[in-house]
C-alpha positions in Angstrom: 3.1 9.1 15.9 0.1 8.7 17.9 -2.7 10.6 15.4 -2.4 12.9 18.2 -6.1 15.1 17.7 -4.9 18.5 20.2 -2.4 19.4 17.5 -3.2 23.2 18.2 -4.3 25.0 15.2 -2.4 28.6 15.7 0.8 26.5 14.5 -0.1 26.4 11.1 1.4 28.5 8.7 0.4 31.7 6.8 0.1 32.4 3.2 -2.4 32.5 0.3 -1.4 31.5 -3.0 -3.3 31.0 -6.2 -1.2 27.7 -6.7 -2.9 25.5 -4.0 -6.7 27.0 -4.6 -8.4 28.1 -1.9 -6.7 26.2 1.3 -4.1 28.4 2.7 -6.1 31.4 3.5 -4.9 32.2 6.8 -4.5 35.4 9.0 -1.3 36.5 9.8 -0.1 35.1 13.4 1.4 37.1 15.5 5.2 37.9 17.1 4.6 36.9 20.6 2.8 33.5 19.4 5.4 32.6 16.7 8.6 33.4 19.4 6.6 31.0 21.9 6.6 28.1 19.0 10.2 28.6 18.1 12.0 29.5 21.6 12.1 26.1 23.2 12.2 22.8 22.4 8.9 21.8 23.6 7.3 24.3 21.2 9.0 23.0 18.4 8.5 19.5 19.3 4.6 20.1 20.0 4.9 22.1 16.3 6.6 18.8 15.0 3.2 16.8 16.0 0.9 18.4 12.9 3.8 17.1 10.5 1.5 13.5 11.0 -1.2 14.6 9.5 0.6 14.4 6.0 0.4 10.3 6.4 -3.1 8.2 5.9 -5.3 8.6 8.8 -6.7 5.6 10.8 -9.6 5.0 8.4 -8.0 4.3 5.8 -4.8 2.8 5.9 -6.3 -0.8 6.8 -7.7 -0.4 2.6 -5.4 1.6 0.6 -5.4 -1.3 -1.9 -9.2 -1.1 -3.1 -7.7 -0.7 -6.5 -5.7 -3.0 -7.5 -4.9 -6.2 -9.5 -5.4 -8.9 -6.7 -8.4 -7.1 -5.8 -12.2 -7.7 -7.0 -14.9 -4.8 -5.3 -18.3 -4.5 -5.8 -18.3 -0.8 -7.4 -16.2 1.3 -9.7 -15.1 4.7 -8.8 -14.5 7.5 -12.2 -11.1 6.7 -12.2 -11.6 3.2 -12.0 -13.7 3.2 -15.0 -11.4 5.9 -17.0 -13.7 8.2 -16.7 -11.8 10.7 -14.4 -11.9 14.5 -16.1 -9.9 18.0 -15.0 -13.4 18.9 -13.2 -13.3 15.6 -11.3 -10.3 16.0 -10.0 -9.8 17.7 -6.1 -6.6 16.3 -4.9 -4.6 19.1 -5.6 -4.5 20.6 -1.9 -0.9 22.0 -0.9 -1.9 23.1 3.1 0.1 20.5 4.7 3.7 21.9 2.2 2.3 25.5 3.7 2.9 24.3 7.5 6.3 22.2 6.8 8.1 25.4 5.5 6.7 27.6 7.1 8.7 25.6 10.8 11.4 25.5 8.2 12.2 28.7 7.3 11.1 30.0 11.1 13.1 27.3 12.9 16.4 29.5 13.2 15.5 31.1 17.4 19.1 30.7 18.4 17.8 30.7 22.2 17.7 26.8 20.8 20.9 25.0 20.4 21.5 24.5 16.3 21.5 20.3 17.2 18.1 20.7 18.4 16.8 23.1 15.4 18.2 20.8 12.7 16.8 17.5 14.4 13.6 19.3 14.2 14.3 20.4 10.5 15.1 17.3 9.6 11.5 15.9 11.1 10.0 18.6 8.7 12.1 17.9 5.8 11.1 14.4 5.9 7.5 14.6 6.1 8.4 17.7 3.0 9.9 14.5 1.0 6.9 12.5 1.5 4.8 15.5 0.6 6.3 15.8 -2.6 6.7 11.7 -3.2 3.4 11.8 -3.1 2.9 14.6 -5.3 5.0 12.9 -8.0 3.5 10.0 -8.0 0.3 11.4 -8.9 0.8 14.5 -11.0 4.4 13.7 -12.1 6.6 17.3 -12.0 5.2 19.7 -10.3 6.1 22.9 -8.4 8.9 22.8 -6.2 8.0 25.6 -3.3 10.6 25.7 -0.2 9.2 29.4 1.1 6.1 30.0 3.1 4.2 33.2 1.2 3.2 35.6 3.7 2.8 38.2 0.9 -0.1 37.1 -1.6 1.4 39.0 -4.2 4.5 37.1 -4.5 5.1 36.6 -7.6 6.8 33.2 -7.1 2.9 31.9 -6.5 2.6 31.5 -10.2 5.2 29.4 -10.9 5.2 27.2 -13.5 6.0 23.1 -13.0 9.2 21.8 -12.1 11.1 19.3 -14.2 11.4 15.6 -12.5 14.8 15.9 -12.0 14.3 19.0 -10.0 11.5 17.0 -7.9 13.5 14.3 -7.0 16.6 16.4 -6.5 15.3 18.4 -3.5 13.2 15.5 -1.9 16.6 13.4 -2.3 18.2 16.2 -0.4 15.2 16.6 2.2 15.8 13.1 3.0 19.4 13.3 3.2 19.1 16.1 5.8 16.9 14.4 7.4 19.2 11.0 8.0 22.1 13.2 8.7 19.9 15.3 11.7 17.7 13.5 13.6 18.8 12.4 16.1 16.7 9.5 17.1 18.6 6.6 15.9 16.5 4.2 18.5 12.9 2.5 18.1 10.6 5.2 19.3 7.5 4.1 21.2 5.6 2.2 19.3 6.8 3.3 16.5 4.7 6.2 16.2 7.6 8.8 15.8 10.0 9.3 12.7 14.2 8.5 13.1 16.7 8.4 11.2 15.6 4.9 9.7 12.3 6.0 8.7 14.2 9.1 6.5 16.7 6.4 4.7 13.4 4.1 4.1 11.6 6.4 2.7 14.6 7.4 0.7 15.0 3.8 -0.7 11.3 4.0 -1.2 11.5 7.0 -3.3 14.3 6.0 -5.9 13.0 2.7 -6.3 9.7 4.0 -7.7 11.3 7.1 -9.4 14.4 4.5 -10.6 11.5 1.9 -12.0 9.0 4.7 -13.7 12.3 6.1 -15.6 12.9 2.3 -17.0 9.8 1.2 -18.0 8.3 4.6 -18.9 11.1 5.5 -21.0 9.5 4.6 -24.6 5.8 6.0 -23.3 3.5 7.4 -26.4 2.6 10.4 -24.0 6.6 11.0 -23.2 5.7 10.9 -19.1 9.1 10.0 -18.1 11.6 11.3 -20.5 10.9 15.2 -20.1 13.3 16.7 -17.3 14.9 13.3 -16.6 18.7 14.3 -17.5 20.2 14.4 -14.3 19.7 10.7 -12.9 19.7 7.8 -15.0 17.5 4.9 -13.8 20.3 3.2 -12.7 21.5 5.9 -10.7 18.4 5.8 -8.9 18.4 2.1 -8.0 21.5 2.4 -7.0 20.3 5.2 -4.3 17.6 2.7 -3.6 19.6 0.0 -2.8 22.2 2.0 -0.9 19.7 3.8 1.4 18.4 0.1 2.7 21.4 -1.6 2.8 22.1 1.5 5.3 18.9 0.4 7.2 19.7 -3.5 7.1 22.9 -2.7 8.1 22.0 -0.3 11.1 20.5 -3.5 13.2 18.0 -1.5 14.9 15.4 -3.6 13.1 14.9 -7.2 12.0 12.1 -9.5 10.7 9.2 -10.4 14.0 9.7 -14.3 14.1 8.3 -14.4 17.5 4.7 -16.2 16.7 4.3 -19.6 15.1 1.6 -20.6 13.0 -2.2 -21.7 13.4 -5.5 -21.2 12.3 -4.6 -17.9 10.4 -3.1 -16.4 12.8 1.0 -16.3 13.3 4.1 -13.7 12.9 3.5 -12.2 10.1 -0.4 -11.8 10.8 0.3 -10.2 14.1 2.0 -7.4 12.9 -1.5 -6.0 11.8 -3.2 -7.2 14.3 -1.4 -6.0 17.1 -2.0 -2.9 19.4 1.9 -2.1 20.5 2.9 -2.1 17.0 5.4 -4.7 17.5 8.5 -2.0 17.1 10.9 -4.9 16.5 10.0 -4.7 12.6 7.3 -1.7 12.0 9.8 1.5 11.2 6.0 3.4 11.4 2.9 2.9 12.7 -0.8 4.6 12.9 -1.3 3.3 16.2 -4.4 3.8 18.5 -4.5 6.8 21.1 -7.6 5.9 23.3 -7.7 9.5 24.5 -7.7 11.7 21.2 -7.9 9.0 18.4 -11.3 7.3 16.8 -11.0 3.4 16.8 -10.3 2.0 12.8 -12.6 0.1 10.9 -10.8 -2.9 9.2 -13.5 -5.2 10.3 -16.2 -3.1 9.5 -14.8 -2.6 6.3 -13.7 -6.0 5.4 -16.5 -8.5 6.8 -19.5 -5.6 6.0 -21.9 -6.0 2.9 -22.9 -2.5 3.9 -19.3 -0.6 4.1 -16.4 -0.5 1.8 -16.5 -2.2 -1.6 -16.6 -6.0 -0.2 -12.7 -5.7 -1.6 -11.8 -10.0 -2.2 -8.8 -12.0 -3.5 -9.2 -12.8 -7.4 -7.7 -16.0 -8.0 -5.4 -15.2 -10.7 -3.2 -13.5 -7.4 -4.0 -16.3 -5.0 -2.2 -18.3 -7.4 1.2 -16.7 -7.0 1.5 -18.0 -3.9 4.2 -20.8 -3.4 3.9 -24.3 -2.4 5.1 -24.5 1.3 8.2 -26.7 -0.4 8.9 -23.7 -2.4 7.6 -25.3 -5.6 5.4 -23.5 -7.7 1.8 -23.6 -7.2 -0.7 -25.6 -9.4 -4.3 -25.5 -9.1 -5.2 -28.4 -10.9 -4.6 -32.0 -9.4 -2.5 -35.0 -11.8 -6.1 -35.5 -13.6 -7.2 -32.4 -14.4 -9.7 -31.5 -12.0 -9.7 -28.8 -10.0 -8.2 -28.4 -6.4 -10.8 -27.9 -3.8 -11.0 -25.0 -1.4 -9.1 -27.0 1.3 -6.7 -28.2 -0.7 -6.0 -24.8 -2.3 -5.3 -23.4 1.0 -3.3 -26.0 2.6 0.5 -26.5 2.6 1.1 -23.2 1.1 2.9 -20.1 1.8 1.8 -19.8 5.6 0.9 -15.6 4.4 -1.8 -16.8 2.0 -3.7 -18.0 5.0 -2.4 -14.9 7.6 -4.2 -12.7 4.5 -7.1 -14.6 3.7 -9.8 -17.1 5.5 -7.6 -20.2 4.5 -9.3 -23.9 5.6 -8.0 -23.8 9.1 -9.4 -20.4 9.9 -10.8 -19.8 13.1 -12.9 -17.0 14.9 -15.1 -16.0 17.9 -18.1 -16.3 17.6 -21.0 -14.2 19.6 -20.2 -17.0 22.4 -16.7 -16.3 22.6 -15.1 -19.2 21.4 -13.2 -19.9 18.7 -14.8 -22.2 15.2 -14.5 -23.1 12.1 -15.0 -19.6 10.2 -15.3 -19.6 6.3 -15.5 -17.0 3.7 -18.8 -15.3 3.4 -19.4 -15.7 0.1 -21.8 -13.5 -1.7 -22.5 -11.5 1.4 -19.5 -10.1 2.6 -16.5 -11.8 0.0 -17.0 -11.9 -4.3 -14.5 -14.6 -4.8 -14.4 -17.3 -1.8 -10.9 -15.6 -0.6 -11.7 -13.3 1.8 -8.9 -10.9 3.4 -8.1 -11.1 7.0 -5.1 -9.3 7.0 -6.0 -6.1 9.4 -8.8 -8.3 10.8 -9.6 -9.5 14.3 -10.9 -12.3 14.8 -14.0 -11.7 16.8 -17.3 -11.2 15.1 -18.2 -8.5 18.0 -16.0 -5.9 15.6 -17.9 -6.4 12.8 -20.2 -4.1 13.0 -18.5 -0.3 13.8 -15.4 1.2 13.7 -13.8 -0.5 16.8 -10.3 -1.6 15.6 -7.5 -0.5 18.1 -4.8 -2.5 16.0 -1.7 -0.8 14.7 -1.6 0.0 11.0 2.0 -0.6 9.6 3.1 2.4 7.4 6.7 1.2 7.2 7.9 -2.2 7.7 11.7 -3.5 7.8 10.2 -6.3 5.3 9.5 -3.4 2.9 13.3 -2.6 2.9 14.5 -5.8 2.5 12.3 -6.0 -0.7 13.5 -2.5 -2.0 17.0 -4.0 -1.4 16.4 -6.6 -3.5 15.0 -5.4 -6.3 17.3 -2.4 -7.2 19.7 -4.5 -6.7 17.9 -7.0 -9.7 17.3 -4.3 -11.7 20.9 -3.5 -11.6 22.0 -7.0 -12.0 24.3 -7.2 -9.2 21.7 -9.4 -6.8 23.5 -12.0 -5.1 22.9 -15.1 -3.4 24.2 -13.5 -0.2 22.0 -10.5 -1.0 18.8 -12.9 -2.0 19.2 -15.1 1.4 19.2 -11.9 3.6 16.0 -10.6 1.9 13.9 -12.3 0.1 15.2 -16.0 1.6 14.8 -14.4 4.6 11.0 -13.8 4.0 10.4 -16.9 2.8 11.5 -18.5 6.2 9.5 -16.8 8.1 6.4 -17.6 6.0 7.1 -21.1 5.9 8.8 -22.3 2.9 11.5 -25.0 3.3 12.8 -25.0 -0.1 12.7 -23.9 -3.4 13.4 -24.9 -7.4 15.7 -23.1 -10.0 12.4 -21.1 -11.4 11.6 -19.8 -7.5 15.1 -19.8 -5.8 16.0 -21.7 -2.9 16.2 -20.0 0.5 19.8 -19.1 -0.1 20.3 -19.0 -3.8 18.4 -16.8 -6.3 16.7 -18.6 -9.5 18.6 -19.0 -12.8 15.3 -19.4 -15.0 12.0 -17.9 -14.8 9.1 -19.9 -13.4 6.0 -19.7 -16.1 3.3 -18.8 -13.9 5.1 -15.6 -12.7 6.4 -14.4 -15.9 2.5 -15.0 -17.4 1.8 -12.9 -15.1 4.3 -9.8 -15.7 4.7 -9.5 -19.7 7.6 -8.5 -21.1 9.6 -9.0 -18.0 12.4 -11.9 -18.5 14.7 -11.8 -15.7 13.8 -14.8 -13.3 15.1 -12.5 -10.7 13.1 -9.7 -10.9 10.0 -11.4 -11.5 10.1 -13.4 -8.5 11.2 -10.4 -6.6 7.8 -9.0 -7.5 6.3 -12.2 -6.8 7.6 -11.3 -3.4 6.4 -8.1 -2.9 3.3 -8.7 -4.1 2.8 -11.6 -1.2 4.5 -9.6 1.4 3.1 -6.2 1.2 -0.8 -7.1 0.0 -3.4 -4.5 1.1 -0.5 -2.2 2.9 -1.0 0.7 0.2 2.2 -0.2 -2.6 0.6 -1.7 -5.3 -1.1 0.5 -7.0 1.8 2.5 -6.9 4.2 -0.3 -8.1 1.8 -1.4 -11.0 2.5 2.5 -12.4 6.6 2.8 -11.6 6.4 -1.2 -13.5 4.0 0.4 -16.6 1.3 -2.5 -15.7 -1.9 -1.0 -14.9 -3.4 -3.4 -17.2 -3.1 -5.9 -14.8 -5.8 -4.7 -12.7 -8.0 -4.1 -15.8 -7.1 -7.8 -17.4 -7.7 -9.3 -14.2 -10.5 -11.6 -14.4 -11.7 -11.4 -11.1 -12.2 -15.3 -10.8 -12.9 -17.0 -7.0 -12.8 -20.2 -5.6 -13.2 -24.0 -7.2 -17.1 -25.2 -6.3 -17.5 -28.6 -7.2 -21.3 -28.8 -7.9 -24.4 -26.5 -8.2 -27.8 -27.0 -6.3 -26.6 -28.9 -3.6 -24.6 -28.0 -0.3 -20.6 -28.0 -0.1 -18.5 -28.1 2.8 -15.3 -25.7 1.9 -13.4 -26.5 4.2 -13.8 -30.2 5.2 -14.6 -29.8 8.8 -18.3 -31.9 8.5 -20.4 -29.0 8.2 -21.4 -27.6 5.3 -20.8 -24.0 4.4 -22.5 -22.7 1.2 -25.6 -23.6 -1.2 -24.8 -22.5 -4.8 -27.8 -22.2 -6.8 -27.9 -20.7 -10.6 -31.9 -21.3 -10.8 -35.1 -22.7 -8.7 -34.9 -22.2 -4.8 -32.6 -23.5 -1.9 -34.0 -25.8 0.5 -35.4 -24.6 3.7 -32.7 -26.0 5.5 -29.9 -24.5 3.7 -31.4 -21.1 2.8 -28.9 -19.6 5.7 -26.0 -20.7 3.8 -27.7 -19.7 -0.1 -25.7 -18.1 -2.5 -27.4 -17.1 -5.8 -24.9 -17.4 -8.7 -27.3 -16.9 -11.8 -27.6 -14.0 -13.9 -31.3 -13.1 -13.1 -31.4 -9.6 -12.4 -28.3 -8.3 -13.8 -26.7 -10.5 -11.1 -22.9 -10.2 -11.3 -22.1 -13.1 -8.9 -21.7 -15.8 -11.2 -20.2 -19.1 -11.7 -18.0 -20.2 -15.6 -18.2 -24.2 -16.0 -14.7 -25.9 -15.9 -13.6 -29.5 -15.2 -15.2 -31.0 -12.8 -17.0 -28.2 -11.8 -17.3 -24.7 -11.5 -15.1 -20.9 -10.9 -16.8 -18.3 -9.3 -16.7 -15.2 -11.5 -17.7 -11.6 -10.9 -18.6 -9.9 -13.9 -18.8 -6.1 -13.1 -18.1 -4.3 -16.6 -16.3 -0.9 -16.9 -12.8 -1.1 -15.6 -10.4 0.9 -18.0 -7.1 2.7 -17.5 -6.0 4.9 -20.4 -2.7 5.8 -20.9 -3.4 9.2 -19.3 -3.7 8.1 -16.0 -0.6 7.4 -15.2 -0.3 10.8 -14.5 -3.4 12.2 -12.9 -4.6 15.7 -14.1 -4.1 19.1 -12.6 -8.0 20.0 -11.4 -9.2 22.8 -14.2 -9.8 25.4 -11.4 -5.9 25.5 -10.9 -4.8 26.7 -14.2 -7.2 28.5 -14.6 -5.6 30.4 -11.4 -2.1 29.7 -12.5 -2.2 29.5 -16.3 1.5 29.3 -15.8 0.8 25.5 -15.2 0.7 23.0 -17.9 -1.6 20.5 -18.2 -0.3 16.6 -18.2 0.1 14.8 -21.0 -3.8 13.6 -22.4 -5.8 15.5 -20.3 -6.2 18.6 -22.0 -9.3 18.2 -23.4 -11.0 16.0 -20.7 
C-alpha cells in the first residue's frame, strides 16, 4: 500500500444519501467509463488502490496514541476534557463505505474470470470490515449499508441503526470472504498491499475488541453493550479471536524480526519503525514512503518539536510496567528508600523501554554528524524526562519539517501473537505452550532472560498476580490476563491500540487517574548529569535565576505564572509532575455521539446512550 496520490477520482462511486451528510454528492458516471473499470483486471486492480485511503494517512499514524494513559501532552482537546457535544462532533463521514460497494456490487463483468473478481471483492470486503470496525468502535451499532444508492430517493437512506450483533455479523463475514478470496497468500512488497493474512488479523483484531467490550461492558449503567448482543456471547468471540491468529501463526508466512541486536536505543524491535523497506518479515501492513506521489511523515517533527504536536511524554506510572531484564518486577526505589536515578531507571531493563524512549545509553547525530550522548529535552520538547523515540531517527537534521521516509507499521505479527494470547486468557485455556510461543516469545526478543511466578518465565505462564500490574488494572485478578496486558501495553506503545483497548477493558479512567509524574531529580538549583556520562544535562530551578553557564540547560519547575512544569518533594529528592487540570471521561464517551446534523436528516437514527441532551 504505497499511499499511492494518482488514485484517479472518476472511480469513486455515486450516490447521495441523507445518512452520511453532505459527502457523497456525486454525478452519475457514465457506461463507457464504468465497463473500462470493471472489464480487466488492471482496471479493477487500479480501482482496488482508493480502498487505502480508508487506513491513517502518513501524518498521523507515527501519533495515534496522543490520548492515552501512558501519555502526558501539553493541551486538552473537547473530548479530552469531556466536554465533546452532538454539535462538536464531525466524524460521521460514510464516502469511503460509498466507493467499497459501489466495486462491490459492480465487480460482476464476466469478460473477467470469477477468481479474479472475488480476489478483488475480497480486497474491498476487507477494507468494508475495517470501515465498519472502525465505525463500531466509535459509535457502537450503527447502519449496516451493503448497496451503493444511485437513486436519492431510496428509501433504504433512512434507515434506522443496526443492532451490534448485526455489525459484527456482516464485518465477520466481510472478513471471511476476504481470507477465503485473495489470493495473495505471500509477503507483498513491502508490505504495502493487503493478503490473506492481513484479513484473518484484522479478524482476530475485531473479535478480540468486540469479545472484551461484551465482558466488561456487560453491567454498564448506560446499557452500551447488552442491547442487540444475543447472537455471540463474549466467549464466542474470543474464541474467533483466538482462532483467526492461531490461523496466522500457523501459516509461517510471518515471524518475530530478530535480526538487530541491541545498543544505544537502537535494535530489532526499534527498527521496525524506523526502517524504510518495512521489514516484511514481521509488518503484515505498512504506510510506507512513495518518493514520487507521497509527502515525507513527521514523527520527528512531531516528537522532538515544542512547536508541533502536543510534546506527547512517558508518565512514569507506565514506565514502571516495564520488567527488569531478569524478568523480575521492576522497583523504583533502591534497598533504602531513595529513589533510583535516571540512569539506573533505564538500565538493565526490558531492552523496548529504551527502543521507545531516550534511555541512558541513547545516542544521536548531532548537526556534525556524529553520534553523542543525547538526553531528554526536558521542558522544551519532553514533560516528564521520558521522552519517546519510537518512530524517531536519530539525526537532529529531521527535527525540524516533515522529512520522515520510515515505514509506519499498521499490522505487526507481534500484534497477533498478543491477540492469541489474550482470548485465549480470557477463555482460560492459555497454555504454557501457547504463553512461550507468544508472549515468551516477545520477551526474548526484548531481552529478558527469566521471569518469577507473578511475571511468568519465558516458557511458563504466572500462577499469581504481580502487585504492581494488578494496581494498575482494578478489578482484574487473573495473573494471566494482567500480564498479558502488561504485554501489550509494552509491545504496541504509540502504534494506535490503546485507546481503543482502555474502552473494550472499561478503563478509561486510567488515562484520567494518571498522574502524569516524570523522572527522579535528585536536587534543585544546581546542575544534574542524567545520565552519568560527565556532562551535565539539566538545571532545575523552582525560584531565583540559573547561572550564566547553565542557562542552556535551565528548566523552570516553579509555579510562577500558572506554570504547569513542576516538581512534588519525595525521598531524597524530587518527581517531576505536570499539573494540567481538566481531563475527564464520562461514561458517555465510550460511545461517541451521532453529530446533531445527522438526525436531524435521518430522525430514523437514535441517539447513543447520554448524549441526548449535550
Amino acid at each position: 500500500m504505497k499511499y499511492i496520490n494518482h488514485i484517479v477520482s472518476c472511480f469513486m462511486a455515486v450516490m447521495a444519501f441523507a445518512l452520511v451528510g453532505c459527502d457523497l454528492d456525486e454525478n452519475p458516471k457514465s457506461e463507457a467509463s464504468e465497463s473500462m473499470i470493471f472489464s480487466s483486471e488492471s482496471g479493477l486492480k487500479t480501482f482496488s488502490w482508493s480502498f487505502y485511503h480508508v487506513l491513517p494517512d502518513r501524518l498521523s499514524a507515527s501519533h495515534m496514541d496522543e490520548s492515552c494513559d501512558y501519555g502526558a501532552k501539553s493541551s486538552l482537546s473537547n473530548m479530552d476534557m469531556g466536554q465533546y457535544t452532538t454539535t462538536t462532533s464531525s466524524s460521521w463521514g460514510w464516502y469511503a463505505l460509498s466507493n467499497l460497494n459501489y466495486f462491490i456490487n459492480h465487480n460482476n463483468n464476466t469478460a473477467v474470470s470469477q477468481t479474479v473478481r472475488d480476489n478483488y471483492n475480497g480486497i474491498a470486503r476487507l477494507f468494508r470490515a475495517y470501515f465498519y470496525y472502525q465505525k463500531l468502535i466509535v459509535y457502537g451499532a450503527v447502519p449496516w449499508i451493503s448497496k451503493s444508492f444511485e437513486d436519492p430517493d431510496d428509501p433504504k437512506l433512512m434507515d434506522p441503526r443496526d443492532s451490534r450483533d448485526t455489525i459484527i455479523s456482516h464485518i465477520i463475514d466481510d472478513l471471511d470472504f476476504a481470507a477465503s478470496h485473495i489470493t495473495t497468500k505471500t509477503v507483498t512488497n513491502g508490505s504495502t498491499l493487503v493478503n490473506r493474512w492481513t484479513a484473518l488479523g484484522l479478524k482476530s483484531r475485531v473479535c478480540l475488541f468486540e469479545a472484551s467490550w461484551r465482558k466488561y461492558h456487560a453491567n454498564d449503567d448506560l446499557d452500551f453493550a447488552r442491547t442487540g448482543c444475543s447472537k455471540y456471547t463474549a466467549n464466542d468471540l474470543f474464541k474467533l479471536a483466538a482462532d483467526a491468529a492461531k490461523q496466522v501463526m500457523d501459516g509461517g508466512v510471518y515471524k518475530l524480526y530478530m535480526s538487530s541486536s541491541y545498543a544505544n536505543g537502537r535494535g530489532a524491535y526499534r527498527a521496525l519503525f524506523t526502517s524504510t523497506n518495512g521489514l516484511t518479515m514481521e509488518n503484515m501492513l505498512c504506510i510506507a514512503t512513495d518518493p514520487d506521489n507521497a509527502l515525507p511523515g513527521d514523527a520527528n517533527w512531531w516528537y522532538n518539536s515544542s512547536t508541533k504536536g502536543v510534546q506527547l511524554s512517558m508518565s512514569r506510572k507506565f514506565a514502571k510496567t516495564y520488567l527488569n531484564r531478569n524478568g523480575s518486577p521492576y522497583s523504583d526505589k533502591n534497598a533504602d528508600g531513595t529513589y533510583k536515578s535516571f540512569k539506573e531507571e533505564t538500565m538493565n531493563r526490558d531492552l523496548r523501554l529504551n527502543q521507545t524512549i531516550r534511555g541512558y545509553d541513547y545516542t544521536r547525530k548531532n548537526t556534525s554528524g556524529n553520534y553523542v550522548n543525547t538526553t531528554p529535552d526536558i521542558g522544551g520538547n519532553n514533560l516528564t524526562g521520558y521522552q519517546f523515540t519510537k518512530y524517531v531517527y536519530d539525526d537532529v537534521s529531521y527535527d525540524n519539517a516533515a522529512k520522515n521516509d520510515n515505514s509506519y507499521p499498521l499490522m505487526r505479527y507481534a500484534e497477533i501473537l498478543l491477540n492469541y494470547a489474550e482470548a485465549k486468557a480470557e477463555l482460560g485455556t492459555l497454555t504454557d505452550e501457547d504463553w512461550a510461543k507468544t508472549i515468551g516469545a516477545l520477551r526474548v526478543r526484548a531481552g529478558i532472560t527469566g521471569g518469577t511466578d507473578e511475571t511468568g518465565t519465558l516458557t511458563t505462564k504466572p500462577v499469581k498476580a504481580e502487585p504492581y500490574i494488578k494496581a494498575y488494572y482494578p478489578g482484574v485478578t487473573d495473573p494471566a490476563i494482567l500480564e498479558v496486558r502488561r504485554e501489550r501495553g509494552i509491545e504496541l506503545c504509540l502504534e494506535g491500540f490503546r485507546f481503543d483497548d482502555l474502552k473494550r477493558w472499561n478503563m478509561a479512567q486510567l488515562w484520567v487517574d494518571d498522574p502524569w509524574e516524570g523522572i527522579f531529580i535528585p536536587a534543585l538549583d544546581q546542575p544534574v548529569d542524567l545520565n552519568g556520562d560527565g556532562t551535565y544535562d539539566a538545571y532545575f530551578y523552582e525560584t531565583g535565576t540559573v547561572p550564566d553557564n547553565y542557562k542552556a540547560i535551565g528548566v523552570y519547575v516553579g509555579t510562577d505564572k500558572k506554570n504547569v512544569l513542576n516538581v512534588e518533594k519525595v525521598n531524597g529528592g524530587y518527581l517531576i509532575k505536570y499539573n494540567i487540570s481538566g481531563r475527564d471521561w464520562p461514561k458517555r464517551q465510550y460511545l461517541y455521539p451521532i453529530p446533531q446534523v445527522v438526525i436531524q436528516k435521518n430522525p430514523n437514527l437514535t441517539q447513543n446512550p447520554g448524549w441526548e441532551n449535550n
